[in-house]
Each structure stands twice: as structure tokens, then as C-alpha cells.
C-alpha positions in Angstrom: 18.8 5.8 26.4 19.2 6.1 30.4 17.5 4.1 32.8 16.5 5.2 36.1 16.2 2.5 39.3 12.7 1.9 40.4 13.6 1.5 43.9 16.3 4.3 44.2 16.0 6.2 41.4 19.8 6.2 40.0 20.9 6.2 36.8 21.2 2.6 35.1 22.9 1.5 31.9 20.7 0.4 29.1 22.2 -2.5 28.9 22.2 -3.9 33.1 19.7 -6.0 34.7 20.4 -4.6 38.1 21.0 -1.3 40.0 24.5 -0.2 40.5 24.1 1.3 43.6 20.9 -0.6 45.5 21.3 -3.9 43.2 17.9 -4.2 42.3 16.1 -6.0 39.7 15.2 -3.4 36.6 12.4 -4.6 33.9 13.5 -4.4 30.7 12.3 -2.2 28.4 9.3 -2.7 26.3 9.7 -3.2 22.7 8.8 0.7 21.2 6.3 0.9 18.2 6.4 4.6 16.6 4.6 5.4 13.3 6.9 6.7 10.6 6.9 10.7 10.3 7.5 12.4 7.3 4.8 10.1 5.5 7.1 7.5 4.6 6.4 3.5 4.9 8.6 1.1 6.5 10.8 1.0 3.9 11.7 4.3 3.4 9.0 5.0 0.3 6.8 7.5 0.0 3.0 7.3 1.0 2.1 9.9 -1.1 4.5 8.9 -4.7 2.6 5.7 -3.6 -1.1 7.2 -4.0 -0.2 9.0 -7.0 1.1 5.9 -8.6 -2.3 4.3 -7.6 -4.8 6.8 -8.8 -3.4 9.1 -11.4 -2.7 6.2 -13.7 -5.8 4.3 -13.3 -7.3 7.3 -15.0 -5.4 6.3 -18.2 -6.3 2.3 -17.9 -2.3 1.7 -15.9 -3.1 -0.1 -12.4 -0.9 -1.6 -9.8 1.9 1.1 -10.2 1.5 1.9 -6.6 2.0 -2.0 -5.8 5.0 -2.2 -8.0 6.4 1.2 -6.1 6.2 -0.5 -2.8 7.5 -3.6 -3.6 8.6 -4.6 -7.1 9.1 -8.0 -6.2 5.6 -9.1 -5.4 3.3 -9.8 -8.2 0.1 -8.1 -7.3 1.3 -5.1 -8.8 1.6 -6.7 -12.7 -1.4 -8.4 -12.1 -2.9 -5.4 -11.6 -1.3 -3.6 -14.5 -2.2 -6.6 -17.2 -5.9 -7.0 -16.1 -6.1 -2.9 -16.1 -4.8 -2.3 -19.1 -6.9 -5.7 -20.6 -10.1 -4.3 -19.2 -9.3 -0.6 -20.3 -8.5 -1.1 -23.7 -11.3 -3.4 -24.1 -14.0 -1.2 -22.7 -12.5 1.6 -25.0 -12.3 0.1 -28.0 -16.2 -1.6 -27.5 -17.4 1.5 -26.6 -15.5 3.6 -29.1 -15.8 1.9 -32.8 -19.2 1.2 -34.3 -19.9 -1.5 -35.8 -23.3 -1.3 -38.3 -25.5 -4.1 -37.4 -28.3 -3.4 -34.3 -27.5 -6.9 -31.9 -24.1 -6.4 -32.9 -23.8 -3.4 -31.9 -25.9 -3.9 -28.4 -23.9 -6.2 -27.6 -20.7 -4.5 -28.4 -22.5 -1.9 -26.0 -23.1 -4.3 -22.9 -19.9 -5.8 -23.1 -17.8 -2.7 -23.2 -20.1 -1.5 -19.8 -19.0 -4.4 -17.9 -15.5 -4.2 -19.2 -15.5 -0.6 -18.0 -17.3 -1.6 -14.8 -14.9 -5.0 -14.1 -12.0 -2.0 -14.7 -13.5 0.4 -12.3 -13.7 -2.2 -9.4 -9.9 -3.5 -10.3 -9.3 0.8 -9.7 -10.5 0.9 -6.5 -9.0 -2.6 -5.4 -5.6 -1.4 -6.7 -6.1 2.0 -4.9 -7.8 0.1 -1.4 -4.4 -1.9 -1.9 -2.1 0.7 -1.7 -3.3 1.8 1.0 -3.7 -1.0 3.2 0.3 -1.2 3.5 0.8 -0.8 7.3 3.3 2.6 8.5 4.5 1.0 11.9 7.9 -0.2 12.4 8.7 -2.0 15.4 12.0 -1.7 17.1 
């Protein structure tokens, strides 16, 4: 990228601390933040694989693939996955098979609401999550 001189106005090399021609003193350039296009994070990954990953699943009792798409490495994302799928399955399975006896049965009924409402906040944590990753690279 050309520089121009702020006193003379000629060309300066990126790269030189003074003017070639009028030898004086050029700032340096400020460090450029620019946002991503084409919806991509900092790493090259798709925001928008990234929020299918996050919400599609949860329908079906998978969280945290949208974690595990950014960044494999970090354990949020099987957190996310072994609580969901611990919370869904558990909900479903209260809520789904009777079982004969009255208190039994309420309380088969309470528990597999608060499983389904523990899962429906770990959803929206996992999906909040996914898109709290930041799109601004810093050069």
C-alpha cells in the first residue's frame, strides 16, 4: 500500500519512516480492523454452517454441534452434546411411557417438564454461544 508525505505530499514506501524527497517524519500506519465478508469467522468457517449446526440439531436433543464446528478442540461443545442428549432423552422417555400408578406417574410427569425445560435453556445457551464468536480479524 502507498504512502503519501504529510508535509509534501509524495509518494512514500510502506516500509520508510521518512520522506524521500522533504525527509520528514511519516506516522505509521494504524493497525486495520475489517469485518470478514462473505459471512465467514476468523478462521475461515462458516457463520451460517455454524447456526445450522446450533439450531437444527437441538430440535432432535444434539447440542453443541455449532461449538464443535468452530473449534473442535475446546470442550464446550461435548459438554453441550452429553448434557443435551442426557436432558432430551430423559424428558422423552418421562413424558412418553406410562407408568400405572397416580404419584408415580405425577411425578414421572414433573420430572420429565423440568428435564424438557433444563434442555430448552441448554438450547438456547448453545445457540447464544454460537453466536457470541466475534467476526473481526485484526491485521
Amino acid at each position: 500500500m502507498t504512502r503519501y508525505c504529510p508535509k509534501c505530499g509524495e509518494p512514500v514506501p510502506s516500509n520508510s519512516l521518512t520522506c524521500p524527497k522533504c525527509y520528514a517524519k511519516i506516522p505509521p500506519e494504524p493497525a486495520k480492523t475489517e469485518k470478514k465478508s462473505g459471512g465467514t469467522d476468523a478462521k475461515g468457517k462458516s457463520n451460517t454452517i455454524r447456526m445450522i449446526l446450533s439450531i437444527v440439531p437441538g430440535f432432535f436433543g444434539i447440542l453443541g454441534l455449532g461449538q464443535i464446528y468452530r473449534n473442535y478442540r475446546q470442550k464446550r461443545g461435548y459438554v453441550f452434546l452429553l448434557l443435551g442428549l442426557f436432558f432430551a432423552i430423559g424428558a422423552i422417555t418421562l413424558l412418553l411411557f406410562p407408568i400405572p400408578e397416580f404419584f408415580v406417574s405425577v411425578f414421572k410427569t414433573i420430572a420429565g417438564i423440568g428435564m424438557g425445560f433444563i434442555y430448552a435453556i441448554l438450547f438456547l445457551l448453545s445457540v447464544l454461544d454460537s453466536l457470541a464468536s466475534t467476526s473481526i480479524v485484526v491485521r
